[in-house]
C-alpha positions as CSV (number, residue, x, y, z in Angstrom):
1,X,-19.5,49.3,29.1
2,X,-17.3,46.5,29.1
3,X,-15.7,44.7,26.1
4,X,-17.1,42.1,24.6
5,X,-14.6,39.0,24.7
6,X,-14.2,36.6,21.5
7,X,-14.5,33.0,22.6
8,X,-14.1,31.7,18.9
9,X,-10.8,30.7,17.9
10,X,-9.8,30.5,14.1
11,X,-8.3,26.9,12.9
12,X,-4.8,26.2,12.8
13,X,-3.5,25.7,9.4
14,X,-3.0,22.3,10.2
15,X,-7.1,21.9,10.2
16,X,-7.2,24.2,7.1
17,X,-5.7,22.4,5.1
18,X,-7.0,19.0,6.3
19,X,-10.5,20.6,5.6
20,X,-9.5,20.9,2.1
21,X,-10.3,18.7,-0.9
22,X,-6.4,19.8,-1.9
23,X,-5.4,18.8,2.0
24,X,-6.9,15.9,1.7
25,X,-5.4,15.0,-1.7
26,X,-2.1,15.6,-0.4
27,X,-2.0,13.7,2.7
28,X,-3.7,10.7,0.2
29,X,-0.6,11.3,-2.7
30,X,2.0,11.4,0.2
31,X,1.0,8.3,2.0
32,X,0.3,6.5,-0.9
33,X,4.3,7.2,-2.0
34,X,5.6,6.8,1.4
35,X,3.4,3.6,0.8
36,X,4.9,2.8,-2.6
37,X,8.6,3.2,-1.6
38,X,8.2,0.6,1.1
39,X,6.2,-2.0,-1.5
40,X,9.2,-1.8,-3.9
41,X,11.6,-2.3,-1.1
42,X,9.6,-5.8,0.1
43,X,9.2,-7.1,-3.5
44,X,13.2,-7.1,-3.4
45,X,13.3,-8.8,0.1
46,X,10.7,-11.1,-1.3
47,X,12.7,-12.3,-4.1
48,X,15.9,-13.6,-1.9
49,X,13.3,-16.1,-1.6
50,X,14.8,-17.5,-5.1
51,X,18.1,-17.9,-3.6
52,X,17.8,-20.1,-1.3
53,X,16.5,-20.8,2.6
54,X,19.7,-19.5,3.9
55,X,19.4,-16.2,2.2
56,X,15.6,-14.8,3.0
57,X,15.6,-16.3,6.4
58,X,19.1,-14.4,7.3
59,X,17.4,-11.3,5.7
60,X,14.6,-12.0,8.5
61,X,16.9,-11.9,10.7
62,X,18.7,-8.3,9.9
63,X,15.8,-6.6,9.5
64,X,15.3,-6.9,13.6
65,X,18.8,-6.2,13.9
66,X,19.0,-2.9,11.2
67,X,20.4,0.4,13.3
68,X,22.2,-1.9,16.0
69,X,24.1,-1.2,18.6
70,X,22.0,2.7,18.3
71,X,18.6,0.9,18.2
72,X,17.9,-2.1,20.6
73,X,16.9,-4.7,18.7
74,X,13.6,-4.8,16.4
75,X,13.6,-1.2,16.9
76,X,14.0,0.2,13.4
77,X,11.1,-2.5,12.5
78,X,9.2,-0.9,14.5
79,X,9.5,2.3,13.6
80,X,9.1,1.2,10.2
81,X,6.0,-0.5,10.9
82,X,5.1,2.5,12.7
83,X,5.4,5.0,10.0
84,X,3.5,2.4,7.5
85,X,0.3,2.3,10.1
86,X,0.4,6.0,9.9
87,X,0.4,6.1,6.1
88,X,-2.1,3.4,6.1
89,X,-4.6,4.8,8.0
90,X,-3.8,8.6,6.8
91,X,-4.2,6.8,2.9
92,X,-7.6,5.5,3.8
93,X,-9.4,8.0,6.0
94,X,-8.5,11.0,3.6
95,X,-9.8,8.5,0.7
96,X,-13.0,8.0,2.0
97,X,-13.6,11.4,3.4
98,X,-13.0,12.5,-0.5
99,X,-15.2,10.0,-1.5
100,X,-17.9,11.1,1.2
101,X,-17.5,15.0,-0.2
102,X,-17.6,13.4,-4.2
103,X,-21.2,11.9,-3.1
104,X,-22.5,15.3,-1.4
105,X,-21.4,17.1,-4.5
106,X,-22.6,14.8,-7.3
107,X,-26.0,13.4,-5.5
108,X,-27.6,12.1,-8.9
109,X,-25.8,9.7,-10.7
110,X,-24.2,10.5,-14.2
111,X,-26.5,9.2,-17.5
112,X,-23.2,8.2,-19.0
113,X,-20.1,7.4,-17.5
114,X,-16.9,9.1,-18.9
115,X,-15.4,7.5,-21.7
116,X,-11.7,8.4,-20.7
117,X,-12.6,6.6,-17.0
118,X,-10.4,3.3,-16.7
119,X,-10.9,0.0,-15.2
120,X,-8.9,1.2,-12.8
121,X,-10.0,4.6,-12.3
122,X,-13.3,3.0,-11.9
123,X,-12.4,0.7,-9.2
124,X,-9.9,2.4,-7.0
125,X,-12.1,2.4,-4.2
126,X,-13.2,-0.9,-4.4
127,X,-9.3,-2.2,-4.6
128,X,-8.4,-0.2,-1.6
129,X,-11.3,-2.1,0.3
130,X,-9.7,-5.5,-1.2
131,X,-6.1,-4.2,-0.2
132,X,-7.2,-3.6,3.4
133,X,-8.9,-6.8,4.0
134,X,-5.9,-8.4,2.4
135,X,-3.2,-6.2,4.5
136,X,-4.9,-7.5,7.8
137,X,-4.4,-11.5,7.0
138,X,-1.5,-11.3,4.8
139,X,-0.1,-10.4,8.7
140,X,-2.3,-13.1,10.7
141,X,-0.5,-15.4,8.4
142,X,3.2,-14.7,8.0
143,X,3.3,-12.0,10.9
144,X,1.7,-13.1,13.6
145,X,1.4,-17.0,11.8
146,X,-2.4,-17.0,13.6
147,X,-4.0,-18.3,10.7
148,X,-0.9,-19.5,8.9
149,X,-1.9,-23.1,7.6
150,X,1.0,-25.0,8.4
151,X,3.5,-24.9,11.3
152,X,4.6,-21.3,11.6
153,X,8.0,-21.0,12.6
154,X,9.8,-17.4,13.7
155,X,12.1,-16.3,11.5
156,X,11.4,-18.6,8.8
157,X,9.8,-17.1,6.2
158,X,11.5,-19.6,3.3
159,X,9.3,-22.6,5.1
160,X,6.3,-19.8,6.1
161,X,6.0,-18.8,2.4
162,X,5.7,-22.3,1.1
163,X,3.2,-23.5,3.1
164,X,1.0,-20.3,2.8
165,X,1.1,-21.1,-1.4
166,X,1.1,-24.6,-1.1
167,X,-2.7,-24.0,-0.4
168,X,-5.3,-22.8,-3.0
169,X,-6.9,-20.0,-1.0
170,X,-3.8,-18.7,-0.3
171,X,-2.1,-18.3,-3.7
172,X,-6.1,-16.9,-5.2
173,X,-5.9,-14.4,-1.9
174,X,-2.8,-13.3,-2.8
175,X,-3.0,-13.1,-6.7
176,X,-6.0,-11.3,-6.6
177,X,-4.7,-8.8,-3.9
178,X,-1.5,-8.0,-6.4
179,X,-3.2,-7.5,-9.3
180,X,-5.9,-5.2,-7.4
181,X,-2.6,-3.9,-6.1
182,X,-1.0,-3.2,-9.3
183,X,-4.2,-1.2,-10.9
184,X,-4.2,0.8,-7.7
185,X,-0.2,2.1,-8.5
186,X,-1.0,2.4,-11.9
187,X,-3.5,5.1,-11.4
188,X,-2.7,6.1,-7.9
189,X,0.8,7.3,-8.9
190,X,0.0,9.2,-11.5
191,X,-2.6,11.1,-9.7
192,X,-0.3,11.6,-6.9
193,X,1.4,13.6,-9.6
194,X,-1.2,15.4,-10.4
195,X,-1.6,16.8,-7.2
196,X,2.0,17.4,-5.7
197,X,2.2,19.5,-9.0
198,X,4.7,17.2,-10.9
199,X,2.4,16.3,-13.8
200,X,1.9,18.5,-17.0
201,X,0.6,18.2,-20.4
202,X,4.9,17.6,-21.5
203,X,5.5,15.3,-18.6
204,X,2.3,13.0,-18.6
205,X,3.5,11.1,-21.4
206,X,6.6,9.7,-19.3
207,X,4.4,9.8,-16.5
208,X,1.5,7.6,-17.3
209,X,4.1,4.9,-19.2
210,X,6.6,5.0,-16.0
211,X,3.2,4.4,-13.5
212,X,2.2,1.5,-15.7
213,X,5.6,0.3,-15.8
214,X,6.2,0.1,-12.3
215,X,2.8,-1.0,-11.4
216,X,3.6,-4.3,-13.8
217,X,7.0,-4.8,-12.3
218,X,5.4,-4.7,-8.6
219,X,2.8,-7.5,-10.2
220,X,5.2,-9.4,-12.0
221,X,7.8,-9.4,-8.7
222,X,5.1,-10.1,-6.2
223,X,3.2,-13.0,-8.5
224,X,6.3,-14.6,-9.1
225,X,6.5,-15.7,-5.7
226,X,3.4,-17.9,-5.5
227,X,3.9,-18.9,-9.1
228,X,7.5,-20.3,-8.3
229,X,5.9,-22.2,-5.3
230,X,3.0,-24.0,-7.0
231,X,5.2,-25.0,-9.6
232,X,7.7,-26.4,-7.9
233,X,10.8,-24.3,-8.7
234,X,11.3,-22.9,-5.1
235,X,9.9,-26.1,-2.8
């Protein structure tokens, strides 16, 4: 009598733990700091914007150039832009796929809300959607300068910047997408916390304070840019 052969194969523990709600959370707290690193590190490039045309537009310029003569030119960037994408897209799909198994486990609605729930809390998935719409122009217009209002010019983000905020649509775009931004880090960060296992009963109180500290200093830093603009003080 012959053997009967096994044609199932058991997932790698790559899928496993994808498969998980703890995966899944993981991926989401990961990305969101890889994410968060690279956000800090453009609200400093965006402030050389107060120092002049001369100063932002030459730090255009070395970003292309970062890595040379190892990397050809633009090639850091790209890999940068690269990893970003990844997180991006690894941030988003693992948040709605939690969001899909929250719904099959909680069909009916809660009669009350939690009282501990935040505005921000309470719209985390809602700023995400708000973040994602405004990732895709915020490149249109100073990226790729498709729907950039005035003449876009390469390497020129002092001029670029000023005509995107000398508009009104732009500056409410942009306001709105920071401060969605800024409840997103305030809440995101902590719960990233959470689940890489940083955060306990001791450490949430520096935790919470040091999330809602950076999350108004991202605010503050990327606000200040469009403010400066419409009132004249960079022009």
């Amino acid at each position: 009598m012959a053997l009967a052969t096994r044609t199932d194969k058991r997932p790698s523990m790559t899928r496993t733990l994808w498969d998980s709600t703890i995966g899944k959370k993981t991926v989401m707290a990961v990305s969101g700091l890889i994410m968060l690193l690279y956000l800090v590190a453009h609200m400093v490039g965006n402030l050389k914007i107060f120092f002049g045309p001369e100063e932002i537009n030459h730090y255009a310029h070395w970003l292309r150039t970062v890595g040379e003569p190892f990397m050809h030119y633009e090639w850091t960037l790209w890999l940068v832009r690269g990893v970003l994408v990844a997180a991006v897209v690894a941030h988003a799909t693992s948040a709605y796929q939690l969001s899909r198994l929250d719904i099959r486990a909680r069909p009916t609605k809660y009669v009350h809300k939690k009282a501990q729930a935040t505005f921000a809390t309470r719209t985390m998935r809602w700023g995400g959607v708000i973040l994602g719409l405004f990732i895709v122009w915020h490149i249109l217009d100073l990226t790729t300068g498709t729907v950039h209002p005035g003449g876009y010019e390469h390497l020129h983000p002092y001029q670029n910047i000023i005509d995107t905020f000398s508009t009104w649509y732009g500056n409410v775009i942009y306001i709105v997408a920071v401060v969605a931004l800024g409840l997103h880090v305030r809440h995101g960060l902590w719960s990233a916390a959470q689940t890489l296992g940083v955060g306990t009963a001791t450490r949430d109180r520096v935790l919470k304070p040091l999330a809602g500290g950076l999350a108004l200093v991202l605010t503050v830093g990327f606000v200040s840019v469009p403010v400066a603009v419409m009132t004249g003080l960079v022009s």
